[in-house]
Structures are given as structure tokens and as C-alpha cells.
N, C-alpha and C positions, 0 to 999 in steps of 0.2 A: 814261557811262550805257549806252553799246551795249555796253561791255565788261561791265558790271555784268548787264544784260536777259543776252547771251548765255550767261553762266554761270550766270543763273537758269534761263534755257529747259534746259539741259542736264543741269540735276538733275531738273527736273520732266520730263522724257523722261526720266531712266534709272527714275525711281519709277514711270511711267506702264509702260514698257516692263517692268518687274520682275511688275507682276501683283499680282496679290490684294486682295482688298476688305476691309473693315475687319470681320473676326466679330463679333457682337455677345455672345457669350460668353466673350469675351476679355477681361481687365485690361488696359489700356495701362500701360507701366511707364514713369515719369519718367527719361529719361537722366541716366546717372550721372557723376560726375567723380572722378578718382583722380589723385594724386598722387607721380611717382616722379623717378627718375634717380639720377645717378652720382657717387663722389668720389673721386679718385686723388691719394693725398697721394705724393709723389716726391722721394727724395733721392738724388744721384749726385754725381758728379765729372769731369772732364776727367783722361784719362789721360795722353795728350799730344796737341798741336796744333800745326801749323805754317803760320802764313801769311803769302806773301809778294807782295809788289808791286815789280817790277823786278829782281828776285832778292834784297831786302831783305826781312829778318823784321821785320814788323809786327804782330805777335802782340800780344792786350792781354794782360795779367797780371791775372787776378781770384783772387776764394779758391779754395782748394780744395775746397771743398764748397758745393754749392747745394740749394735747396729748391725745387720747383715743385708747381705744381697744375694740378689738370683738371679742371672739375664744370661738371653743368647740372645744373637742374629743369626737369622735364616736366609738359603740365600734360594731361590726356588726360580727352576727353568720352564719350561711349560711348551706343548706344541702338540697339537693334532694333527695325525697326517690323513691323507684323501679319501683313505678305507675305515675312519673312522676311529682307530687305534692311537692314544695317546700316550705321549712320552711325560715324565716327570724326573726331572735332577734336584737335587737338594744336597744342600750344603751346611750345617750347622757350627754357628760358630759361639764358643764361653765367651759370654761379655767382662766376666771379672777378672781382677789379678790373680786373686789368693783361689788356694785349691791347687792337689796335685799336678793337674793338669798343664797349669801356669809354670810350675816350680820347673814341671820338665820339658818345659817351652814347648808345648802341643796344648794347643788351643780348640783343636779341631774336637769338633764331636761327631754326630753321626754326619755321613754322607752315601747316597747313593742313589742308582739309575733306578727308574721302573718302565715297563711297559706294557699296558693295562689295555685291555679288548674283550671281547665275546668271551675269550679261552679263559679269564682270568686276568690275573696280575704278575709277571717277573718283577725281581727287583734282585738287582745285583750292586753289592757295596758293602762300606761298616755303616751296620746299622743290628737292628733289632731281628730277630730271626720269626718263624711262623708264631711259635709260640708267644711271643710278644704282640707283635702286630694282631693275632686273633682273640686272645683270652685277658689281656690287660683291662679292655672294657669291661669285664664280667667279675673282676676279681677282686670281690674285697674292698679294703680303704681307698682302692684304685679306682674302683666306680663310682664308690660314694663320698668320699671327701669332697668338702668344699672350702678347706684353706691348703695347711702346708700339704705336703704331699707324708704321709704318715712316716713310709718306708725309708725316705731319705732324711727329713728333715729331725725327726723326734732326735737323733744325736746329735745334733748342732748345737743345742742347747741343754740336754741332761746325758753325757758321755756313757756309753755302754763297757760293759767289762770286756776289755778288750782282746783279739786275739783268739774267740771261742766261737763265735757264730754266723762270720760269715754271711755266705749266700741267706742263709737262714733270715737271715733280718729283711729280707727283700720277697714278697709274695709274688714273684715273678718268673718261669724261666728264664734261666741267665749260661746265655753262650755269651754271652759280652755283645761288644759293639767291631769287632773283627770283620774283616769281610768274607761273604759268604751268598750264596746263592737261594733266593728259597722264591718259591711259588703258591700263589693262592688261588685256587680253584673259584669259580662266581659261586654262586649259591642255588642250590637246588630243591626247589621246596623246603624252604630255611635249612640243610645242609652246610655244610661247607669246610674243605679239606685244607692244609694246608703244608707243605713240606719245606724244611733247609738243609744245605749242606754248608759245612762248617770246617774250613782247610784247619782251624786255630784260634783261641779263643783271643789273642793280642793280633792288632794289627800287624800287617805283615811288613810294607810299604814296597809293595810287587814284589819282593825277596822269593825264595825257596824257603819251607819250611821244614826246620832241624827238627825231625822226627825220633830224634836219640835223646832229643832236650827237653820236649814239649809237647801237650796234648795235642792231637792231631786227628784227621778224616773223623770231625763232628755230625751229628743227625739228629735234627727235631722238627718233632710233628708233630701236627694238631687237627682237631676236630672241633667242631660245635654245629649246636642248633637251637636256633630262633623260631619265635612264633608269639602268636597271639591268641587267647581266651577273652570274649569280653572286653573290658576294658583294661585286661593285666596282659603286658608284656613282660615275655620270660629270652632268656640266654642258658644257654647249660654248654660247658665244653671239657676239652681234658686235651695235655699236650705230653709230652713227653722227649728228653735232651739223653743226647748221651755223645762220649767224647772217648777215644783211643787214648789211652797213656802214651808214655815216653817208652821209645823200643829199649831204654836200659833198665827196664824193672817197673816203672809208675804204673798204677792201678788205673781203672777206669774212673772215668765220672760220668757218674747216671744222676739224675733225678724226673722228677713227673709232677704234674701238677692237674687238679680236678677248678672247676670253677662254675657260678649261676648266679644269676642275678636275676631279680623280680620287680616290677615297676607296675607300681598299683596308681588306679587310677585318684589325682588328690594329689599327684605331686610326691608321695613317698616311693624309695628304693629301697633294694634291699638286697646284699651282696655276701659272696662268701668264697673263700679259695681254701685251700689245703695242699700243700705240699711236701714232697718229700725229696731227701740231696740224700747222696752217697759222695762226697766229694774227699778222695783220697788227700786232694791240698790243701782242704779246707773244712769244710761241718758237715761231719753226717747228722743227720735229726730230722725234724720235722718242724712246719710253719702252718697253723691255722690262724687267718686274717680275715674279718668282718665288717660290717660300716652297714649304715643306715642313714637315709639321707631324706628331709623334705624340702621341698621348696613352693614356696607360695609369693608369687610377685617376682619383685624384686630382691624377697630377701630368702636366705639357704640356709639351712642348718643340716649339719651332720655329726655321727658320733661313731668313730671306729675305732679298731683296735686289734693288736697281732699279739701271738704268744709261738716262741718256740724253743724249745730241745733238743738238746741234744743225746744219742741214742745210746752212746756209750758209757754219759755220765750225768751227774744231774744238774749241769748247768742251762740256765735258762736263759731268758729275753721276753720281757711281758712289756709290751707299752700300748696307751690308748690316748685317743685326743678328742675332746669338741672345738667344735667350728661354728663360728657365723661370717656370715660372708652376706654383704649389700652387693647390687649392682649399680655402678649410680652411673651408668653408661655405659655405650656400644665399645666392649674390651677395656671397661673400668671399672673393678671393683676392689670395695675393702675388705679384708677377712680378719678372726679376731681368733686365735686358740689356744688353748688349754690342753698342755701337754703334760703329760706322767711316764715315767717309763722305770726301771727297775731289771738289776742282771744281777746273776749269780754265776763264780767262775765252777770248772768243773771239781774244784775240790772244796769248793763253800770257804775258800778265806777269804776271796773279794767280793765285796758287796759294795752296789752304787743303785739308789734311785733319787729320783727330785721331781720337783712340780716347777713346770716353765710356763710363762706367760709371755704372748708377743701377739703385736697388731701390724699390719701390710699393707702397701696398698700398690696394688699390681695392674699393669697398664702392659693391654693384648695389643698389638701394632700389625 
């Protein structure tokens, strides 16, 4: 209930603090609800792969050709109220069967409120936290890719050593998709701040959170700054996570993340992240992730790539991809890439890399 009271007090302060009284020559318009999202139908291959345990190939043998998929629906509420201040709901929902999510009958992906005005933006819900929302654009294969998405997709089709790296493989701050509070300040002569708080990194579903069990009263924040030279637009930012252990012993979990991205004029970018986890349940090390990206027309091409370590031992995680990607209509296009990727466990008996090949063709709704 205190959690519930305090997230109500804090929309009725930003509505209070936003201003304006209700005209009386005004219509009120009912908030609207729209309906979209995405569907990436995917067929590729393994071009080769090799992996070994004790200097033994243990490779399984599957077909040569596969099918995958990638879809949500979004379910998106919408309303302006009389002072100007806009509400946004969203709902995200997995279109496919397969995937953990499916197995443990929770289909739901992110959701949550926001309330955007003069002061900024609230936004309360499971969703992404400040770090996410502000430095994902500036970071790496995340700005400049133009097919799969690097960070998730490269192990669907050449499997990493598993068990070793974690957050590491993701150029992201990752509080998860929990719910949690954060705020983003507007922007101030290209400035711009932004904070969360973080009850727990797993959904809660309005419960009390066992503090004896579970990381707990999480914090991240972030900064960047925009601007312009000329005909180059630049980004530069840095965030920073960190999470309470378990009151029976668990360690903290910190990490931090740096990010900048350059946009020259001619249609090329040019992106870059660096990160570092302390993560007691999972990978301490470090992630440097890159991408460069042109586009001309209709058609994109990009070339990125992540590499990381781990701090205690010498296991790794190196993969890189090109892309071409057509447009061939408004939320239609095809992409075509070329994946590699390559892991070592932390005591060098397992090794796995390969070369994957797959083509897409993904429809925005």
C-alpha cells in the first residue's frame, strides 16, 4: 500500500506542479487506444561451427536450414489533458510460442504509465530504467545496426559457452524489466539527466519484496549531451546501476556504462559503448561494443561488433555481424546478415565459434 500511496502522490505532484486549470471552453477528448508492433519472419543457416569440450568436437548436427521468428504487440493508450501534459500507457505483449517466457506462461513484456510535461517525463511500471531509455540510442550495435539486433540475436544461431558471461553479452544497463520508478529531466542546452529506482530486478506482481532473498532498493542514473558542429551530430553519455544484495550475505551488484555516437553528414554513424558489471550472480568483466552504419536511399548497411571478459578469468565472448537491410516500404523492409561469434570458458576446455547466415523480412505495423 505505501508503495501504491507513493506512486500515486507522485503523479498528482507532477499534474499539480505542470499547471493549468481546466478552460471551460474546452472539449475533453476521451483517451485513445492504438494498436501496433512488429513481425520478423527469419530464415538462415549455420555456415560452420565448431565446438569443443577437452579438445573434443561436440558439435550437434541439425538441418541445414532454419526458421525463426520475432513479434510483439503493443498495446498503447494515449490522452492529453487541458494543461498540456500527456499521459502514455503501454502494454507489450510476445507474439511467439517458444522462448522462456512462453514455457512459464508470462507473455507479458514491458509495461508502463508515463507522464510527460515541461518538468520532464515520469514513468512508472516494468520497463526499462533511465539508463536504458537514454544511452541505448548512443551505444554501439544498438545505434548502428541495421538487421538483427547483435546483442540478442548472434546466439540463436552460433550458441555461446555457456553459463560464463551473462550481462556481459548485452551493451546495455540491465536492471531487467521489474517495475520501478525513474524520471527524465527535458533537456537543457543539450543536457539531460535522468534517474530510477529499483524495488527488484524480477517482477514483483504488487507483492512485498523478500529482502532476505533477493537484490533489493536498486539506483540508476544517467547523464548525456547532445549537440551539433557543422553538419556532424554527436551524443556522448554515461549511466551508472547498482542494486542491494540479499540481507543473508549477497553482494552488491554495480556496473556503469560510458557511450557516443557521431553522425556525419553522407548518411554514415558511428557508435561506441563500454561497459563494466560487478555482478556477484553473474559476470564480473567488461563489454566494449561498436557499429558503424551508412545509409544511402533506400538501402543501409552496417558492420558491428562486441567483445568481452571476464575479470577474474580468461574467458571470453567476441562476435561481429554485417548487415544490409532494403527499405521497400513505409515499416517494410528486408535485411540480410552475416554472423560470427566465438567463446571461451574460463578454464579454456570449452570452445564454440561459427559463421551463421540468415535473411528477414520484417513488417513495422
Amino acid at each position: 500500500m505505501r508503495t501504491h500511496l507513493m506512486a500515486g502522490t507522485a503523479l498528482v505532484a507532477a499534474t499539480m506542479l505542470a499547471g493549468g486549470a481546466l478552460a471551460a471552453d474546452k472539449k475533453m477528448m476521451k483517451p485513445s487506444i492504438s494498436v501496433n508492433g512488429y513481425y520478423d519472419a527469419i530464415m538462415g543457416g549455420v555456415l560452420d561451427e565448431t565446438h569443443e569440450m577437452g579438445g573434443e568436437d561436440v558439435a550437434v548436427d541439425t538441418s541445414g536450414l532454419d526458421v525463426k521468428t520475432d513479434t510483439e504487440v503493443h498495446f498503447n493508450g494515449r490522452a492529453t489533458l487541458d494543461n498540456g501534459m500527456k499521459l502514455h500507457a503501454r502494454w507489450e505483449f510476445e507474439g511467439q510460442e517458444q522462448g522462456s517466457r512462453a514455457v512459464a506462461g508470462d507473455w507479458n513484456d514491458e509495461y508502463f504509465l508515463s507522464v510527460s510535461g515541461s518538468f520532464g517525463k515520469i514513468i512508472l511500471g516494468g520497463t526499462g530504467g533511465a539508463g536504458v531509455k537514454m544511452l541505448t540510442g548512443m551505444s554501439g550495435s544498438w545505434a548502428t545496426g541495421v538487421g538483427d539486433t547483435l546483442n540478442f540475436d548472434s546466439d540463436d544461431w552460433i550458441g555461446s559457452v555457456a553459463g560464463n558471461f551473462g550481462t556481459l553479452q548485452h551493451a546495455r544497463l540491465d536492471t531487467g524489466d521489474g517495475d520501478k520508478a525513474t524520471y527524465i529531466s527535458p533537456k537543457f542546452g543539450g543536457f539531460q539527466i535522468g534517474v530510477s529506482y529499483v524495488p527488484t530486478r524480477s517482477a514483483e506482481n504488487n507483492g512485498r519484496i523478500d529482502a532476505e532473498k533477493t537484490g533489493h532498493d536498486g539506483f540508476e542514473g544517467a547523464a548525456s549531451y547532445s549537440g551539433k558542429f557543422g553538419d556532424v551530430s554527436f551524443a556522448v553519455g554515461g549511466g551508472m546501476a547498482t542494486q542491494q544484495g540479499s540481507n543473508d550475505g549477497g553482494e552488491d551488484n554495480q556496473e556503469w556504462l560510458v557511450a557516443g555516437k557521431l553522425s556525419f553528414g553522407g548518411g554514415f554513424t558511428v557508435a561506441i559503448a563500454h561497459k563494466q558489471t560487478d555482478d556477484p550472480m553473474g559476470a564480473r568483466g567488461q563489454l566494449t561494443d561498436a557499429g558503424v552504419r551508412f545509409v544511402t536511399g533506400p538501402n543501409q548497411f552496417s558492420l558491428v561488433g562486441s567483445h568481452g571478459e571476464m575479470d577474474d578469468t580468461d574467458a571470453f565472448y567476441t562476435t561481429a555481424m554485417g548487415s544490409y537491410a532494403r527499405v521497400l516500404g513505409p515499416g517494410v523492409k528486408t535485411h540480410l546478415n552475416l554472423i560470427w561469434n566465438s567463446s571461451e570458458s574460463h578454464d579454456g576446455m570449452t570452445e564454440r565459434s561459427g559463421i551463421s547466415l540468415n535473411t528477414a523480412l520484417k513488417v513495422v505495423f
